[in-house]
ZADO-1210 file (C-alpha; in nm, 4 decimals, padded with zeros to 6 digits):
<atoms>
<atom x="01.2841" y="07.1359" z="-13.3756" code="UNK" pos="1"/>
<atom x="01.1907" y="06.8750" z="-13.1351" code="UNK" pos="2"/>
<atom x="01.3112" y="06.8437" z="-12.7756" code="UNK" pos="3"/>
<atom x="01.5191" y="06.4901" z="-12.7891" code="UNK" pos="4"/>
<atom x="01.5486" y="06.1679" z="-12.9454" code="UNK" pos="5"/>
<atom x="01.5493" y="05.8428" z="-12.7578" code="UNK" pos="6"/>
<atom x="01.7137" y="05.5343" z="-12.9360" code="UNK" pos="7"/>
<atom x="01.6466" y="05.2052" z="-12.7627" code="UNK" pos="8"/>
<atom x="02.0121" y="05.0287" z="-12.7152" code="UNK" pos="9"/>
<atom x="01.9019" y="04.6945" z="-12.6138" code="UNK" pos="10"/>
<atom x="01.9434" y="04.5190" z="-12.3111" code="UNK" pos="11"/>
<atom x="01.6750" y="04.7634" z="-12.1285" code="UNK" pos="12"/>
<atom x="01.9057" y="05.0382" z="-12.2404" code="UNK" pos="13"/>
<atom x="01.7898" y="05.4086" z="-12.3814" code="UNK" pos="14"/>
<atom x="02.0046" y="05.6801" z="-12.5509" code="UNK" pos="15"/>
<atom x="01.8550" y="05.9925" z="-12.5284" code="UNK" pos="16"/>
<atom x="02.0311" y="06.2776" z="-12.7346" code="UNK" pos="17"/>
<atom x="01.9462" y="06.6557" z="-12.6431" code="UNK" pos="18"/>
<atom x="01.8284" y="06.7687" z="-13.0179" code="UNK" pos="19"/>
<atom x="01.9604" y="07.1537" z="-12.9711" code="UNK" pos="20"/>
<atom x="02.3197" y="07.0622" z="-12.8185" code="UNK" pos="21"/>
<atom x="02.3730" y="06.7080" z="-12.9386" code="UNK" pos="22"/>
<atom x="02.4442" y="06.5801" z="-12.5648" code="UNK" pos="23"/>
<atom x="02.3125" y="06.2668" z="-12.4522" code="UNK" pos="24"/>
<atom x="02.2437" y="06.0871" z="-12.1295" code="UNK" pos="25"/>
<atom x="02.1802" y="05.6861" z="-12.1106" code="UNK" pos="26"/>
<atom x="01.9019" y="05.5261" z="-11.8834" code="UNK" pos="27"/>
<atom x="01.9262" y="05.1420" z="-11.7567" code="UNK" pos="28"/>
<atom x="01.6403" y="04.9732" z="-11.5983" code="UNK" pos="29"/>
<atom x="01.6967" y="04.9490" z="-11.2020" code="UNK" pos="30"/>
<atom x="01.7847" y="04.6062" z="-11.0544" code="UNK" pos="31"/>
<atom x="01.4801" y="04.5664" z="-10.8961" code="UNK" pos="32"/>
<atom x="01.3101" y="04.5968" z="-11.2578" code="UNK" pos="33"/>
<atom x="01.4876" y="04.3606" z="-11.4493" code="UNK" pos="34"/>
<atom x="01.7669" y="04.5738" z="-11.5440" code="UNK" pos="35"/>
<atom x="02.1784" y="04.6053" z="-11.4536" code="UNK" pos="36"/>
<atom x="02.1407" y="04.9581" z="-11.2953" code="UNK" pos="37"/>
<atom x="02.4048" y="05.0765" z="-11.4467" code="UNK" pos="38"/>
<atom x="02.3417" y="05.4447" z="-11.4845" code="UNK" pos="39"/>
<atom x="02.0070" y="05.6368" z="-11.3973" code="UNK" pos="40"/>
<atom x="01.6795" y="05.5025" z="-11.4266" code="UNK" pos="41"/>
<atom x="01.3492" y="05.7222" z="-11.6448" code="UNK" pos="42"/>
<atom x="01.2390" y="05.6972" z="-11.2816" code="UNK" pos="43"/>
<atom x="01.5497" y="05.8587" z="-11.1261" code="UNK" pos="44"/>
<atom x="01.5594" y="06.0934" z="-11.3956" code="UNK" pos="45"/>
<atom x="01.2220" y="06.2149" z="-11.2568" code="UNK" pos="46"/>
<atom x="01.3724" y="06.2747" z="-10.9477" code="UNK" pos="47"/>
<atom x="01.6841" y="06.4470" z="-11.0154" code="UNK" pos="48"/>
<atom x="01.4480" y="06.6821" z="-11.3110" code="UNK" pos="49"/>
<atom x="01.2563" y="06.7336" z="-10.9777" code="UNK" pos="50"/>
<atom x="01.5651" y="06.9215" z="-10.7833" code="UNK" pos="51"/>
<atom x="01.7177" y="07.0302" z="-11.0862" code="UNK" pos="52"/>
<atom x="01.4303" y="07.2210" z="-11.1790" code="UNK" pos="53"/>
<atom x="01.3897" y="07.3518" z="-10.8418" code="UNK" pos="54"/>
<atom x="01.8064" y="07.4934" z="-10.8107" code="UNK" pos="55"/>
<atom x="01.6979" y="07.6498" z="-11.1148" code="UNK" pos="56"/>
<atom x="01.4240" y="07.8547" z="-11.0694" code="UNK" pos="57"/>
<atom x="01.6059" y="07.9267" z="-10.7711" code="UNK" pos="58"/>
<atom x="01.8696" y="08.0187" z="-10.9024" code="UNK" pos="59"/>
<atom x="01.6884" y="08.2298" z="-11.2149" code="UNK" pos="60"/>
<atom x="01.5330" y="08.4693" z="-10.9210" code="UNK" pos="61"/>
<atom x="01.8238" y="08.4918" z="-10.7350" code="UNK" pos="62"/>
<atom x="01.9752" y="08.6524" z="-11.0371" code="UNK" pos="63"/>
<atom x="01.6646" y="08.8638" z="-11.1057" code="UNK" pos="64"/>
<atom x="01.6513" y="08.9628" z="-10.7811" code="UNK" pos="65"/>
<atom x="02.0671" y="09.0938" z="-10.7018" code="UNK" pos="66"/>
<atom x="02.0585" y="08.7663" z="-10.4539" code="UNK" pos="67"/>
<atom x="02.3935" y="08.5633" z="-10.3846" code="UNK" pos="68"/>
<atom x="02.3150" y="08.2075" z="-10.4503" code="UNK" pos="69"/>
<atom x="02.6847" y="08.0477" z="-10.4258" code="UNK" pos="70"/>
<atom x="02.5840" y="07.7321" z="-10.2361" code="UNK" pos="71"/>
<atom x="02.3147" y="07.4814" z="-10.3377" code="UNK" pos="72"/>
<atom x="02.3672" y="07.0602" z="-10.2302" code="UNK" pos="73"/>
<atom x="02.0422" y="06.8768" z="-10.2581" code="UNK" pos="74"/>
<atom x="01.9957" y="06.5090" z="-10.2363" code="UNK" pos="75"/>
<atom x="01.7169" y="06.3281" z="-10.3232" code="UNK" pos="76"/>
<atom x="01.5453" y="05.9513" z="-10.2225" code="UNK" pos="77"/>
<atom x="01.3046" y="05.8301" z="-10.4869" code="UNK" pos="78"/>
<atom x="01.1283" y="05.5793" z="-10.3452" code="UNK" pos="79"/>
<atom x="00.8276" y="05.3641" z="-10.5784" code="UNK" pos="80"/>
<atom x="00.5114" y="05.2025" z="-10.5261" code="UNK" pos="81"/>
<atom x="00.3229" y="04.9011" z="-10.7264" code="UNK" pos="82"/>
<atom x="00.0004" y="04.9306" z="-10.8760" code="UNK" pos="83"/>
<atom x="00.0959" y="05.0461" z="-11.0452" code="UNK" pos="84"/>
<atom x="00.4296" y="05.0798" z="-11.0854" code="UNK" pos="85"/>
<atom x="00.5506" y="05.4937" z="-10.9888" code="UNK" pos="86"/>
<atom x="00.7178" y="05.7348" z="-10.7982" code="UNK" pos="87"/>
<atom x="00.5565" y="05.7259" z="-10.5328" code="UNK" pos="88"/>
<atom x="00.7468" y="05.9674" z="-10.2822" code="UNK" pos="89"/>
<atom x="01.0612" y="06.2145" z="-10.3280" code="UNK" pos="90"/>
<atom x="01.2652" y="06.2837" z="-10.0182" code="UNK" pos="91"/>
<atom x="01.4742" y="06.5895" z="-10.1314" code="UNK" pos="92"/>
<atom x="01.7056" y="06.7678" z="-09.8846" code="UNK" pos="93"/>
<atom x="01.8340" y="07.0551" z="-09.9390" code="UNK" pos="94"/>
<atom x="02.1479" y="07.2690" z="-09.7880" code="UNK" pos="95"/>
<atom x="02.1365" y="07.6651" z="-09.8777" code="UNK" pos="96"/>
<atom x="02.3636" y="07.7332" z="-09.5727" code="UNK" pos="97"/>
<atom x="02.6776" y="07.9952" z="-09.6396" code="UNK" pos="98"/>
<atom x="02.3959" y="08.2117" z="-09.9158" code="UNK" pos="99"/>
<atom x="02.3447" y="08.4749" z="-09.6208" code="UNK" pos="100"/>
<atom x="01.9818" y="08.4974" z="-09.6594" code="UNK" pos="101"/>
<atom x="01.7184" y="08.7339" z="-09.4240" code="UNK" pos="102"/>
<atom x="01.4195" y="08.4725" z="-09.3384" code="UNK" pos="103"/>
<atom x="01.1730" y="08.6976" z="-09.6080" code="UNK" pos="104"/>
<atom x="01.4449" y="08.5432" z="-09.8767" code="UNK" pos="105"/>
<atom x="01.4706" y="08.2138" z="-09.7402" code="UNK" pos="106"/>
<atom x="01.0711" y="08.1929" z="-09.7532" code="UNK" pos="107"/>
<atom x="01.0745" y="08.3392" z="-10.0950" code="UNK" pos="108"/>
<atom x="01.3221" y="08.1261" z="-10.2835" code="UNK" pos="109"/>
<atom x="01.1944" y="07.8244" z="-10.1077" code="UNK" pos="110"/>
<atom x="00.7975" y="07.9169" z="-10.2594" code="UNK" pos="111"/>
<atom x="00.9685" y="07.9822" z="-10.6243" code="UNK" pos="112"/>
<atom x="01.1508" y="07.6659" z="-10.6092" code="UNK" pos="113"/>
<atom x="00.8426" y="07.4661" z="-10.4997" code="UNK" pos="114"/>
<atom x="00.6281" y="07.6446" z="-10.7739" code="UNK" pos="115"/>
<atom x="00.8732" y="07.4833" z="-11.0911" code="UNK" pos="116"/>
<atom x="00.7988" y="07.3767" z="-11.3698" code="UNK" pos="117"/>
<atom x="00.8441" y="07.0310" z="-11.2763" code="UNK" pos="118"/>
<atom x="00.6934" y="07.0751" z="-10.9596" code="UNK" pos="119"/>
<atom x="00.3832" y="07.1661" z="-11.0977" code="UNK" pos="120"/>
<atom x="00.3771" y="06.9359" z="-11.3667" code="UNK" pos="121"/>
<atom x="00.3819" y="06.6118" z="-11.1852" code="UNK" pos="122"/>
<atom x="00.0482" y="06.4575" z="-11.0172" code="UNK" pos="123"/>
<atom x="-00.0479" y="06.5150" z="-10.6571" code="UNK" pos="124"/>
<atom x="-00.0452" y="06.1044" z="-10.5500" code="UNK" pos="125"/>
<atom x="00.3393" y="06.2167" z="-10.5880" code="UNK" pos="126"/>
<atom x="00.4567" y="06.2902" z="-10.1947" code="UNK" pos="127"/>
<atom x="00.7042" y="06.5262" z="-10.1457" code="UNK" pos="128"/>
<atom x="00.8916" y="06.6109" z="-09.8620" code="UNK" pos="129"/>
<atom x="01.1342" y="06.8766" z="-09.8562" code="UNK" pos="130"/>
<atom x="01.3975" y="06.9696" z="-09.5453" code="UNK" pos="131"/>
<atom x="01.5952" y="07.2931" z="-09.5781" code="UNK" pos="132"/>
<atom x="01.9152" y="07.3654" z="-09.4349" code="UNK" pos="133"/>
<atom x="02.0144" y="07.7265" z="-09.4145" code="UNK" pos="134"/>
</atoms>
């Protein structure tokens, strides 16, 4: 079985439908790229699968591990280049404060999270800057 299937709607529009669980999510073009920006962009997307990815790794070896991880908020700034057109930096910060951590966990979660999946999948002309609040 295949991972998704994206449908194009029109009007700079995608459908993308979660193959497995039959959820989907919608992506607009931004306004600054001919679209309404309406809902997330493919290029947001990138951004939020970039923290997402990260809480859950996290979160994956906090279980593992007999860790309490009851409080993750991250935010993230995508901010693009042109020529070409990319992500060009991702300004993610994060607050872990009120999870009670020694400094050896801190440092540990933070080096799982930054070795995801996503992490490591993206190119390395990709800044990214990372502030943690414990």
């Amino acid at each position: 079985m295949g991972t998704a299937r994206i449908e194009y709607q029109g009007n700079l529009r995608t459908k993308s439908t979660h193959l497995k669980s039959g959820q989907s999510i919608y992506t607009d073009a931004p306004v600054d790229n001919n679209g309404k920006g309406s809902t997330f962009s493919p290029t947001d997307l990138v951004a939020t699968a970039y923290v997402s990815c990260m809480i859950t790794i996290m979160g994956i070896y906090c279980d593992k591990n007999g860790i309490n991880f009851k409080k993750c908020i991250a935010d993230v700034t995508k901010e693009m280049a042109s020529g070409p057109r990319r992500v060009h930096r991702l300004i993610i910060e994060f607050d872990l404060s009120g999870n009670d951590w020694t400094i050896e966990q801190q440092n540990t979660i933070i080096k799982v999270g930054e070795a995801c999946p996503v992490a490591m999948s993206v190119g390395d002309d990709m800044e990214v800057v990372i502030n943690y609040t414990f």
